[in-house]
N, C-alpha and C positions, 0 to 999 in steps of 0.2 A: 152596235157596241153596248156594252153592260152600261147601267146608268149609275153615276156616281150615288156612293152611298153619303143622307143627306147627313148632319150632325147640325145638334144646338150644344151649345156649350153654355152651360148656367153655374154660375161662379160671382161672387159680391164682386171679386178683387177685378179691376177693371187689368192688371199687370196680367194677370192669369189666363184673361181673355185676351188679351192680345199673342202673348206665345201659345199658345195652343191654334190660334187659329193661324198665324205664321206658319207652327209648322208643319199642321196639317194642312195647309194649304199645298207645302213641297209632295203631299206623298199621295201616290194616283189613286184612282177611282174614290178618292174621298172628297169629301164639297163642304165647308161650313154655309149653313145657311144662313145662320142668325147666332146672336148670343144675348143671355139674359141675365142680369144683375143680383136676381132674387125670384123666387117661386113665383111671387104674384105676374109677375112679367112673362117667366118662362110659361105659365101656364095660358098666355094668350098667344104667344108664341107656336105654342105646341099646337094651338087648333088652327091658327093660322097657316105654320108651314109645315106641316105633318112630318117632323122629323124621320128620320130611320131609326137614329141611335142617340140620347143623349149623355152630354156630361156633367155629372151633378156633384156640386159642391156637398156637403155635409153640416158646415157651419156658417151659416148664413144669419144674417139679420131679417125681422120681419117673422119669416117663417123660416125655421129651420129644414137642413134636406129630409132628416128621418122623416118628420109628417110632413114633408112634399111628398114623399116617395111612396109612404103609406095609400096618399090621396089619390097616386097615379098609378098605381097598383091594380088598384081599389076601380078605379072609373077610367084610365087611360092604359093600358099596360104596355110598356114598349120596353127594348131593351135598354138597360141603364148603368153607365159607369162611372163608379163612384170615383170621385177624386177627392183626399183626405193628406190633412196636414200629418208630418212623421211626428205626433205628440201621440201618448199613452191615449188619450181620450179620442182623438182620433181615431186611431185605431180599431178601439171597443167601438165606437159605434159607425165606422166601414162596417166592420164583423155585423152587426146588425143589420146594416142595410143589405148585405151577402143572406142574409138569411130572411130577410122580407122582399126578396125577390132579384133586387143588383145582380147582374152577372159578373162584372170584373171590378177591380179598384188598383188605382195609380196611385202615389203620391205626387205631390205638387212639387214644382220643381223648385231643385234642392243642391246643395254642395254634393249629393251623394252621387249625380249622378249626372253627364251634362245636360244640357237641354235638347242636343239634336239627339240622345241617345232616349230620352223623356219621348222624342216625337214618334220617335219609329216603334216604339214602344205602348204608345195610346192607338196609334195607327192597326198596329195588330190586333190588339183589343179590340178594336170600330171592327175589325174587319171579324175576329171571329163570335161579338154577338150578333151582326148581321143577322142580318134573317129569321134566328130564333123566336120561337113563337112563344113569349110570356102570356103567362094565363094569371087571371086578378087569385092578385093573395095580399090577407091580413095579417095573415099572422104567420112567424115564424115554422117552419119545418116542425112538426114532432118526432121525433129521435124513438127507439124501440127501447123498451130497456135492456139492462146489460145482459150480457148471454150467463145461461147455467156454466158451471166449470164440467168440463170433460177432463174424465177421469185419464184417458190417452192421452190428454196434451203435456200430462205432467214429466212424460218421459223424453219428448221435445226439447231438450235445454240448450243443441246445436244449431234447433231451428231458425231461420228468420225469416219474416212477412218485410216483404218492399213493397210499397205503394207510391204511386208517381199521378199527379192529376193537373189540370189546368183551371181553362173554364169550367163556370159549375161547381166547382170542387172542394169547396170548402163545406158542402151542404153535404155532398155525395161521401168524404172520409167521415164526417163527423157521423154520418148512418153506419157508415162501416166499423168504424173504432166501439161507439156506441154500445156496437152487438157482441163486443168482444171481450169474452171471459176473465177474471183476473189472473186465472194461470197461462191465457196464451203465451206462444212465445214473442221475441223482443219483436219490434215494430220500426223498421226507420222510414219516412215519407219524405216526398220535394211535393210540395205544392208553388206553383208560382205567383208568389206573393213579393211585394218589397219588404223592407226590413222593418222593425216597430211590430209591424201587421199579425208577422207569423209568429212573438211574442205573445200578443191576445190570442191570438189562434188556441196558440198551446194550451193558456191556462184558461179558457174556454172549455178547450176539450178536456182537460183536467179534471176539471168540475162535472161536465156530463159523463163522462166514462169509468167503468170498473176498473181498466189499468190505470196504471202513472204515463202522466202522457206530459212531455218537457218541452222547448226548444233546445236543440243539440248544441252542446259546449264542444269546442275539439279535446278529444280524448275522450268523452264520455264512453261506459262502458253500455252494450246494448245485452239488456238481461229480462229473461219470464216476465211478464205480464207491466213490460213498460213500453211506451213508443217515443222516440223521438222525431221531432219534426227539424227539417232543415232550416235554418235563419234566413232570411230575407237577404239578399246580395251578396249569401255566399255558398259555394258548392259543399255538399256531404258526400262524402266518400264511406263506405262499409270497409273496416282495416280487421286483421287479425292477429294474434299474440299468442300463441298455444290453443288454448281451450277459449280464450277471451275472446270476445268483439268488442268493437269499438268501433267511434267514428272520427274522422278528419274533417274538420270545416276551414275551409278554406277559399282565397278568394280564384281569380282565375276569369280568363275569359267567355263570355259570354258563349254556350252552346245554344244554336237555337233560337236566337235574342234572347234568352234565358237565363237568370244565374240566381237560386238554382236550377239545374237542371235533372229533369229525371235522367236520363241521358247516360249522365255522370254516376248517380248513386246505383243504377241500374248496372251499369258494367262493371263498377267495383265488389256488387256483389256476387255479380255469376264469378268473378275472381277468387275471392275470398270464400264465399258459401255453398258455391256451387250449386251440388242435389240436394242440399239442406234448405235450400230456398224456396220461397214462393213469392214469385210477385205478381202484382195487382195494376192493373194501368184505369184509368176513369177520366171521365168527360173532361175534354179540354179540345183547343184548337191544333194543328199541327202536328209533326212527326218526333215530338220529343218524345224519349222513351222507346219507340219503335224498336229501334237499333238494339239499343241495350236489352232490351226482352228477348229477342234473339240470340242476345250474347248468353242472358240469363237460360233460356230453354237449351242450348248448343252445352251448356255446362251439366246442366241434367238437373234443373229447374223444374217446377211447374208453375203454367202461368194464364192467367183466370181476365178478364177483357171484359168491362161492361159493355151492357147492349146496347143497338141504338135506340131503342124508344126511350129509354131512361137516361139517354144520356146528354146536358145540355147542349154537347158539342160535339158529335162523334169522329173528332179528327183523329185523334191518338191512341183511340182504340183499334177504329177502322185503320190506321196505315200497320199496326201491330198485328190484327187481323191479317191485314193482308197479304206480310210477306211471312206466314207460319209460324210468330212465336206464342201464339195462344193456342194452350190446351182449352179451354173451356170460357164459353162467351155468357155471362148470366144478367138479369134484370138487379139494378142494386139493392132490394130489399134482401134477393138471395145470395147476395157474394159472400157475406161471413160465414154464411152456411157451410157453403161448398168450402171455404176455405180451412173452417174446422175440418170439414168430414175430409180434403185431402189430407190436410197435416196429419190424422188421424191413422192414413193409411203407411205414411210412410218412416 
């Protein structure tokens, strides 16, 4: 038998530790071993009982998580999820921790959402940074700067880019947005984040990127050289109006454990955009997306799959891989590439 995977849960609030380890306790091959109050604790913990996976508060006393996280990066690196309160400041700095190495972030349970739905939910997470092999980092990701404009894309003004990502993925769009022209065409994404999260996401990548990059309103209209990202606990839908695009957000049951879900936005646009599209699937756990890629290429799509070496999690590529909806599998530094030089051709 597979040996349970082990977990520390490090968190001040003594409430926090108790549900979490509750209800990972219900959900199999998972094990807490211990839990810790604050850095200094968790840090004898960790050499103590060589975690698998832990869970790291962000706002702590004594020592705060960013320079825990930094410290463990740096001299311990293991995989690490962050848990953060739904406050603006929170948020900004999960986003930080995602990008000094963290591979997932939860919120702390909340009215938004219940607790046994919290459990199965942290659960997936344990499960898919499992085994990931973190290598020590200081410092944040450096991003490429923005792409030259192509003179082709200007004639593009039907086109849309879909993008769908999990784990990993807030490091992996933000390289891919990054690289992306001001005249590309519109942009809509699901990455799986809670709500608050995908707020700073947006105006993060606002600030590093040459397009306008927003959190999606329902209704928004999706036009040249802007992206929208979907909201945290709620689905995006790709809609159409004559010549117009738009998006629907909206709430709806969980696809996947997911909401949003690539899933969703992925099949609403092989609907609506058909051969005008191109979507983009990147590192995350599970088969979300898969489906809808398929639906997207059966419409007469084109569709681009990161690889596995570069991918933190190669679940959603590889099941997309694998039942034939990727045209073309590339390493993420070159996905904007090929994605310009497709758009270019068609």
């Amino acid at each position: 038998m597979a040996k349970d995977i082990q977990v520390l849960i490090v968190d001040d609030s003594a409430i926090v530790r108790k549900v979490f380890s509750e209800q990972l306790s219900k959900q199999r091959g998972i094990k807490v071993v211990g839990t810790a109050p604050d850095p200094y604790v968790a840090r004898d913990r960790i050499v103590q009982l060589k975690p698998d996976v832990i869970t790291l508060d962000i706002e702590m006393p004594r020592m705060d998580g960013i320079t825990f996280l930094k410290k463990l990066m740096k001299y311990y690196p293991l995989p690490v999820i962050i848990v953060s309160s739904l406050t603006t400041k929170g948020s900004k700095l999960a986003l930080e921790a995602l990008s000094l190495g963290a591979l997932e972030v939860i919120s702390k349970p909340s009215a938004a959402y219940s607790v046994g739905d919290m459990g199965v939910q942290l659960a997936e997470k344990i499960r898919a940074v499992h085994g990931v092999k973190v290598t020590a980092k200081s410092d944040p990701v450096k991003t490429q700067g923005p792409g030259i404009e192509s003179r082709a894309l200007t004639a593009t003004t039907n086109k849309i880019i879909a993008i769908g990502a999990s784990t990993g993925g807030t490091e992996a769009i933000t390289q891919v947005l990054t690289r992306l022209p001001r005249n590309s065409p519109g942009v809509v994404v699901v990455q799986h984040m809670p709500a608050q999260f995908t707020t700073s996401f947006s105006e993060r990548l606002n600030q590093l990127c040459q397009i306008d990059v927003a959190e999606a309103k329902n209704g928004d209209t999706v036009t040249n050289g802007k992206a929208l990202i979907a909201p945290g606990n709620f689905h995006m839908m790709l809609k159409r109006s004559g010549a117009r695009y738009y998006v629907e957000v909206k709430t709806g049951p969980l696809v996947h454990y997911q909401r949003p879900a690539v899933d969703v936005l992925f099949k609403s646009v092989a609907r609506y955009a058909g051969a005008n599209a191109l979507g983009i699937i990147l590192t995350g756990m599970g088969k979300d997306g898969a489906q809808g890629m398929l639906t997207m290429k059966e419409s007469g799509a084109i569709n681009i799959a990161q690889d596995e070496a570069t991918s933190v999690v190669f679940g959603m590529p590889k099941e997309a891989i694998n039942i034939g909806a990727v045209d073309y599998i590339q390493p993420l530094d070159q996905i904007t590439t090929k994605t310009i030089s497709v758009l270019e051709t068609l």
